[in-house]
C-alpha positions, 0 to 999 in steps of 0.5 A: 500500500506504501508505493502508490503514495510514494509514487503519486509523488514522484510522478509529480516531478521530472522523470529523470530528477524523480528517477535519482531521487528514487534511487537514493531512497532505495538505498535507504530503505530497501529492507522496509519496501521489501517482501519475502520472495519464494526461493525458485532456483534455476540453473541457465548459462552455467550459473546458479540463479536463487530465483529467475527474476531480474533487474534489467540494465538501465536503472542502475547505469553506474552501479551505484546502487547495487547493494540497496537493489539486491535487498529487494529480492531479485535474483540476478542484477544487470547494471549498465549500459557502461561504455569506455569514456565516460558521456552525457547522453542526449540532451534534456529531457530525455525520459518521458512517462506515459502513464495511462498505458503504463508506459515510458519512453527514453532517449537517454542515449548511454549516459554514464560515468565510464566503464571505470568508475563502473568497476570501483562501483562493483567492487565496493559493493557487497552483493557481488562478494557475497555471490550474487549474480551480476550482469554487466551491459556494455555499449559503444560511446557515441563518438565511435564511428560505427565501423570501429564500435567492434574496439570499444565493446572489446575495451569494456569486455576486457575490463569487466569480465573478471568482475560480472557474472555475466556480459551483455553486449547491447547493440540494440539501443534506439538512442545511439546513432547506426547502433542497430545496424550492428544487428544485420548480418556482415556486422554482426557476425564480425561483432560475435566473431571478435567477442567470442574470440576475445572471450576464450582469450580471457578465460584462458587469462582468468581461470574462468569462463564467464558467460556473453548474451547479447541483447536484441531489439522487438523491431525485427522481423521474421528474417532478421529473428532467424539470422541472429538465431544462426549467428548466435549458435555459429559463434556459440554465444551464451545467451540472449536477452529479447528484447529492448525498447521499440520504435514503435508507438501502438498501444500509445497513440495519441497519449501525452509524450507519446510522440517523443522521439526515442524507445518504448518500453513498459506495458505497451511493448509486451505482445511485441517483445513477446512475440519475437522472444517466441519466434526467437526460441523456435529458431533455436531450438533450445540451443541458447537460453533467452531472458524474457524482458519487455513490458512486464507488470505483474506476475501472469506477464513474467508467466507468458514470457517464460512460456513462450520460451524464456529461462529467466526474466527482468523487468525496469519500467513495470518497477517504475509502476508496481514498485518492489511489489513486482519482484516478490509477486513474479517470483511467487507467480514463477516458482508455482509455475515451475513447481508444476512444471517439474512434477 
């Protein structure tokens, strides 16, 4: 009952301005906000997850609050997108809500501290030590030329690798120039190509194998979802998370900032990211598990996403709306589902 005040007030400021502020608060009081979450542990790309529910990459960029968003329960933790230098991102405003479809648009453009400042972040925390699962989101810096973004993915894998759990390379962004042409096939075969190669180079370095997924755009059609499926398989990557924010604007049509330029995400982009998680499992055949994220807000949702083919699921924008709620009613939600299932 606490969160929809809490949030009727922070809904009455600036996103962004109301986004900070919000952070601090759940480094303050996380353990208040937090309800118990049934313990549903699952094994996916070699690691083994307390629970399948997670915290998309984006609401922590820098890794400032990791130890405040581990009390609430979730099961694994995504931070980033981090780039090599540090950025601003685009211009203000930039982070636009549209709540009567339960639904936000953003054109953050990758604004963040630098991979470095990421790190001495990671390190200083507890989760991590204490072995929580972390996944760390790595991106281009906005002035690399496209052709050269291949370079600034390597500098960020070889710097986090030793410190996440797990890798997740975005080429799927709305908000950084030419970013989704790295999504069609010569391009993303010499990215995965490169990755893969530079990965087995650092285990090798660091006496563990540390797993790469790589996150998808909902914008893709039918050829597009079989080609990245083929190309995840040739290049033997881990995992894939389906999907980011889409371009399109169905289901928001009309509404107040719904004409802003940049991606959507919340309740309006489920059936599409949904869809293309579903298409995307029957391409690979069960060869690569996918994580389900894309307009999850409650329990049912997280339900359809691993039904149509997801391992684990995270969610950002429906934590924006249901508040820490949402992470112990997914996990109740999925751990009956999977009991059954395992009977």
């Amino acid at each position: 009952m606490l969160y929809p005040l809490i949030r009727k007030f922070f809904f009455s400021l600036d996103a962004e301005t109301a986004h900070g502020i919000g952070m601090m608060g759940v480094d303050r009081a996380a353990c208040l906000m937090a309800k118990p979450v049934a313990p549903c542990p699952v094994e996916v790309m070699g690691l083994k997850f307390p629970n399948p529910v997670g915290l998309a990459a984006g609401l922590d960029k820098n890794g400032d609050h990791i130890d405040g968003l581990a009390r609430l329960g979730f099961g694994f933790i995504e931070i980033g997108t981090i780039t090599p230098r540090p950025q601003d991102g685009n211009p203000k405003p930039r982070l636009f809500r549209i709540p009567e479809a339960q639904g936000i648009i953003n054109r953050m453009g990758f604004n963040n501290a630098g991979v470095d400042k990421l790190l001495e972040n990671v390190r200083a925390a507890e989760f991590p030590k204490k072995g929580g699962i972390l996944g760390i989101n790595i991106g281009k810096n906005a002035t690399t030329p496209i052709e050269k973004a291949a370079d600034d993915y390597l500098i960020c894998l070889d710097k986090v690798y030793n410190d996440a759990s797990y890798v997740t390379v975005n080429i799927s962004s709305p908000n950084t120039k030419n970013l989704r042409e790295l999504q069609k096939d010569e391009a993303l075969d010499d990215l995965l190509s490169q990755l893969k190669a530079r990965q087995l180079q650092l285990a090798d370095k660091h006496g563990k194998y540390v797993p790469m997924a790589l996150k998808i755009a909902p914008d893709l059609d039918d050829e597009q979802i079989t080609a990245i499926a083929d190309a995840l398989r040739r290049h033997r990557f881990d995992g894939v998370i389906a999907t980011n924010t889409t371009l399109s604007r169905e289901g928001v049509e009309g509404l107040p900032n719904a004409a802003e330029t940049g991606g959507l995400s919340g309740a309006p982009v489920f059936h599409k990211s949904t869809a293309v998680l579903k298409k995307l499992s029957t391409a690979l055949a069960g060869e690569l598990p996918i994580i389900g994220v894309g307009g999850i807000m409650g329990g049912e949702d997280a339900a359809e996403k691993i039904k149509a083919g997801a391992s684990l699921v995270q969610f950002y924008s429906g934590f924006i709306y249901r508040g820490p709620d949402l992470v112990s009613e997914v996990a109740d939600t999925l751990a009956i589902m999977l009991r059954k299932k395992n009977v």
